[in-house]
N, C-alpha and C positions, 0 to 999 in steps of 0.2 A: 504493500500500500504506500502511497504517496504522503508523506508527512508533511505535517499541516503546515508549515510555513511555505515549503517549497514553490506555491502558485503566487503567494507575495514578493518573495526573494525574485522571481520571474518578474512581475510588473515593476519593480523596485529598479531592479539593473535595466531594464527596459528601458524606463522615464529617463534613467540619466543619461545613455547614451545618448538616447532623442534629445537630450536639450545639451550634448556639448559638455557633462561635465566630468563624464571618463571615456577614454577612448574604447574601442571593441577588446583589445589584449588586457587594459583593468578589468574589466567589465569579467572578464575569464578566470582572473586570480582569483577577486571579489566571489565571484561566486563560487567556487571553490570554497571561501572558508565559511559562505552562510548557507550551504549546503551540510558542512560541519556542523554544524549547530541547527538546522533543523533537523539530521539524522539523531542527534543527543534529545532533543526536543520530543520525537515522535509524533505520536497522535492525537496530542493533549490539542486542547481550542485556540487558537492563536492568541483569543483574547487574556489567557490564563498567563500569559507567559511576562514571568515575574524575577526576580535575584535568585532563587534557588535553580532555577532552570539554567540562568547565563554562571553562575558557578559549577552547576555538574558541568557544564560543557567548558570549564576552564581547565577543569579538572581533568577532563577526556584530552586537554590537549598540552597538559603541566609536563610529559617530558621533552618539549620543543624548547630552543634555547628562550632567554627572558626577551631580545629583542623581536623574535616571530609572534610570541606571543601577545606583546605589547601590541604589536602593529595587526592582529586579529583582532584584539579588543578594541580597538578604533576603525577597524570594519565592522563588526558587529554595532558599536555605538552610535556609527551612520543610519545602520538601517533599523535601529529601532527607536531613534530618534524620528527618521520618514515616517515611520508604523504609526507614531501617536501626533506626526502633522499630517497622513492620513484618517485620524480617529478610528485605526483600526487597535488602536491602545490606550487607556486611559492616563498610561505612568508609564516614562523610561524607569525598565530596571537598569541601566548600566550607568543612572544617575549614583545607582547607589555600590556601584564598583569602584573598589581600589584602584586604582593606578596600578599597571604592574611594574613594579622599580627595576632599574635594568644597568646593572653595573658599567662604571664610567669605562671605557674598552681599553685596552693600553696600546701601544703603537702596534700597529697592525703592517708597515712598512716592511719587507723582504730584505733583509743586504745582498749584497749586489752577486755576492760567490752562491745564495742560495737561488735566486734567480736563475745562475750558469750552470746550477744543480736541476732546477726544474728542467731548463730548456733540451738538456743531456738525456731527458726522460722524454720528450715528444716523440710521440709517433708515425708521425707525418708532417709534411709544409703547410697541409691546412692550420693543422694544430699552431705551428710554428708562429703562425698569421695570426692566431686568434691569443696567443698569449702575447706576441709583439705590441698587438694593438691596443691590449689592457697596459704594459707595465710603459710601453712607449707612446701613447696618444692618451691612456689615461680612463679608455673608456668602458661604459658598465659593462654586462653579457648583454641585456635588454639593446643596448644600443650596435653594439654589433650585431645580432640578431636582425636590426631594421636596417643599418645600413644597405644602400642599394648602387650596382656598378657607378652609376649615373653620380654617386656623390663622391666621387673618388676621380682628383685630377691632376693627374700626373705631371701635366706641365706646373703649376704651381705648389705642388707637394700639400694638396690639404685634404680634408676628410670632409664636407658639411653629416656633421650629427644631429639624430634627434634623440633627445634626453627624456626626462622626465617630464608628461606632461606634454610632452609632442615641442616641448621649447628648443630651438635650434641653434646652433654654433658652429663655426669652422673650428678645425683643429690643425695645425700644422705637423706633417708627418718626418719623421727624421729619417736621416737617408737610412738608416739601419734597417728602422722599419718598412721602410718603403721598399726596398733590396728584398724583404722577406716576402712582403705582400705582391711586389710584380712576381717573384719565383711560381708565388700558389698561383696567381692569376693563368701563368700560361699554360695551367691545367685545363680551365676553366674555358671552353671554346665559346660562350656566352659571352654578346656585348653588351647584354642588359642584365636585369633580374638582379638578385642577392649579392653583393659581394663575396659573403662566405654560407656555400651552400649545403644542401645537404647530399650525401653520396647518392642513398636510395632514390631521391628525388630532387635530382638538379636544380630543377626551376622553384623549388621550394629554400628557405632562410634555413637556419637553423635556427631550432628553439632555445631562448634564452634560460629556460629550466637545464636542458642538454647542457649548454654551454656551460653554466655553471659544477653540473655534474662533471661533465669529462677533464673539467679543470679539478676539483676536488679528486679526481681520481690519478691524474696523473699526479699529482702533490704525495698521494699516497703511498705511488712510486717510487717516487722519487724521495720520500721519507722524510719529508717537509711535514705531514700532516699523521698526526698519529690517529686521530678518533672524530665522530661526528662532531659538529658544534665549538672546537677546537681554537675557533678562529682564523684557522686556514682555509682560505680557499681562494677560490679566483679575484673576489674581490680584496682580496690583501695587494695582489698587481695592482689596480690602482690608487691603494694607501700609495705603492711605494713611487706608482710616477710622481704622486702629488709633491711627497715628501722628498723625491729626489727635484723637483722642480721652486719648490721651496727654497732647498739648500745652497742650490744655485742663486737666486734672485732676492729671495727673505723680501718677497711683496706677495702679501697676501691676498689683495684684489686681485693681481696679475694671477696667482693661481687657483682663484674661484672662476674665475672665468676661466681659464684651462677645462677645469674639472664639470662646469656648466652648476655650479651653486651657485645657491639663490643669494647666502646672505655669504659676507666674510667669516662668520661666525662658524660657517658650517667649515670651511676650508682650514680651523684652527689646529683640528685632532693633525695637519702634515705638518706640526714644526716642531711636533714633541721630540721625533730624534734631535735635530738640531737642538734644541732647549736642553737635553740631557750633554750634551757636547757643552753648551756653555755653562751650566750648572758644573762639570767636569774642572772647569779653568775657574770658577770661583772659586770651589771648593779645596782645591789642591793647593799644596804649600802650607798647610795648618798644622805643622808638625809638635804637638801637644807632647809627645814623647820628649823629642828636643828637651821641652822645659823644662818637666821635670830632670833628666839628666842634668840640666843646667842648675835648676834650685840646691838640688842633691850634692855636687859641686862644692858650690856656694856656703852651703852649710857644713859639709867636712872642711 
């Protein structure tokens, strides 16, 4: 049987794509996790549904790390927030949910010999391509995923991306990168379609779930990445462009706009390596031992 939310979770992602406010690939995640939560849900009357029901189904999903979680709980709080400005609820329960707290991340940046470790593990020049283009241009799986031939110009070495939200940016490609991506390309007998495709079906992208998977796995390989949730994975490539971009420049506008962030603020987590380097040169030379040796000294 069809559990009871599932025909509203339908009209709910419907409305918003019709008005512009998640693209069709949200709209696919999104329902993904409010499909979660109406299979937790069951049978019970939509109207019923109260803080005991959005906690079992917290509970159904508490071994996920704290950030997935987080970021369910603010899909879920969209739509049942619509539920009660459709009067299909009298009361948000998820007014009366916790926050899920989600510890502050620590540098998630690669050095640069584990990088030469990852790369040593590829399997192919696709591969090669799609790790280039995270640790060297910076960019999500999502976005490589969307990129298409047509945004890739050779004569000017740049990338046009689309990010988050369908928001758009040029990216400038380094020759490294670039050296890698023409090698895949001359696989690729396509002057249109996907940049980086998929085997079984050429004219198809590859999916940005994939992308992150096979990055997670070759990490595993290569003995970067011990266990789920770890912290390793494909997006640590671009911690490390940011922060290797940082280190160069130490102008944080300059690499929020790299990265396609909204605010500066978000661009802050790429200067903590550097910040540990200069914390390093404060802190050194306090040789407290010294002193006493010297008091010790002093007083015989």
């Amino acid at each position: 049987m069809t559990p009871t939310l599932t025909p509203s979770i339908r009209t709910y992602l419907r409305e918003r794509v019709k008005q512009g406010r998640i693209s069709r690939e949200t709209a696919a995640s999104t329902r993904s996790v409010l499909l979660g939560l109406a299979t937790s849900y069951g049978q019970r009357p939509l109207d019923k549904l109260g803080v005991p029901a959005i906690e079992r189904w917290l509970e159904s999903v508490a071994h996920l790390a704290p950030g997935t979680r987080r970021h369910y709980l603010s899909t879920v709080r969209g739509y049942t927030k619509w539920l009660v400005r459709k009067r299909m609820l009298r009361y948000d329960p998820c007014l009366e949910i916790e926050p899920i707290k989600v510890p502050r991340p620590g540098d998630r940046a690669l050095p640069a010999h584990q990088v030469t470790v990852l790369l040593a593990h590829i399997p192919d020049v696709r591969g090669e391509a799609i790790v280039h283009l995270m640790v060297g241009c910076g960019l999500r799986a999502i976005e490589i995923s969307r990129a298409e031939m047509g945004d890739y110009d050779r004569v000017t070495q740049t990338l046009n991306v689309v990010g988050k939200a369908g928001h758009r940016r040029t990216v400038p490609i380094p020759s490294e990168v670039q050296r890698v991506l023409d090698r895949y390309l001359t696989t690729v007998p396509a002057r249109g379609g996907p940049l980086i495709r998929n085997y079984s079906r050429p004219n198809d992208p590859l999916s940005n779930k994939y992308i992150s998977k096979i990055c997670s796995q070759w990490m595993l390989s290569a003995g970067l990445k011990s266990h789920s949730y770890d912290g390793i994975s494909g997006h640590a490539l671009r911690h490390t462009a940011g922060s290797d971009v940082y280190d160069r420049c130490k102008d944080l506008p300059l690499v929020a706009d790299f990265l396609g962030h909204a605010s500066i603020n978000q661009a802050r987590r790429y200067t903590r390596r550097s910040q540990v380097e200069s914390i390093r040169v404060a802190i050194e030379g306090r040789q407290y031992g010294e002193l006493i040796e010297h008091h010790q000294q002093r007083a015989a």
